[in-house]
N, C-alpha and C positions, 0 to 999 in steps of 0.2 A: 624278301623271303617271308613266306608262311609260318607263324607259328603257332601250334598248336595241341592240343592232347588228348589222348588215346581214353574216354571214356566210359567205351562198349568195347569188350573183345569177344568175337564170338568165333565157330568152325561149324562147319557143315560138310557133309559128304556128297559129292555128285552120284551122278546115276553111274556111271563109271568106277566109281568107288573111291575116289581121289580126294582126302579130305585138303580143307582148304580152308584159311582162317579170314575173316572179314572184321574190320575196326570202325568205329563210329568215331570220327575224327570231329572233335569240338574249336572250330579256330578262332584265336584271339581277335577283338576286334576292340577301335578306339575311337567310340563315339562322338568326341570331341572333334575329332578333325574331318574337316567340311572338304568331300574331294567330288565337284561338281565340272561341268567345263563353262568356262567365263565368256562373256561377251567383250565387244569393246565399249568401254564408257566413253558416252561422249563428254565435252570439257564441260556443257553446262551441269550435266548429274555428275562429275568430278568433283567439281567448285561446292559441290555439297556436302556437310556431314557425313560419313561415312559408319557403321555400323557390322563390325564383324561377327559371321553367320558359325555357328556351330552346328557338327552335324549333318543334319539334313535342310538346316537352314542354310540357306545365303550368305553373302553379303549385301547390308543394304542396296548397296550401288547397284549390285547384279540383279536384284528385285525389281531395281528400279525399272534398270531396262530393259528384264524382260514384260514388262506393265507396257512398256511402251514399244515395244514391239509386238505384244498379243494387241495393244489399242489399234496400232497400224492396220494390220491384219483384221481385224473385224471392218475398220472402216473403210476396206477397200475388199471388204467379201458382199460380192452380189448376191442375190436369191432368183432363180429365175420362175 
């Protein structure tokens, strides 16, 4: 669930003449927790240190292997 709070209330009236109220809804938000979607580690970036991401960072592991999945991918992108 959304939580949040009502920091603009405003009304306006249509062409019709229907007035009608409109809210500028400010929602809570917890910078701390890192909601990304994960790959699979393989055992040798397991066996390693690990480094918990905040935010909009990672986890180190997940850094890892996205490093070596952009690596793969470059070195198996042609030019023609």
């Amino acid at each position: 669930m959304f939580h949040g709070s009502d920091r603009q209330i405003g009304s306006f009236v249509t062409e019709s003449g229907e007035e009608l109220t409109m809210t500028d809804v400010v929602f809570s938000m917890n910078r701390t927790l890192t909601t990304s979607g994960t790959l699979p580690v393989p055992e040798d970036i397991a066996a390693l240190p690990d480094a918990r991401g905040y935010g909009t960072t990672c986890n180190l592991h997940q850094v890892m292997v996205q490093d070596v999945v952009r690596a793969y991918a470059a070195s198996t992108h042609t030019t023609s």
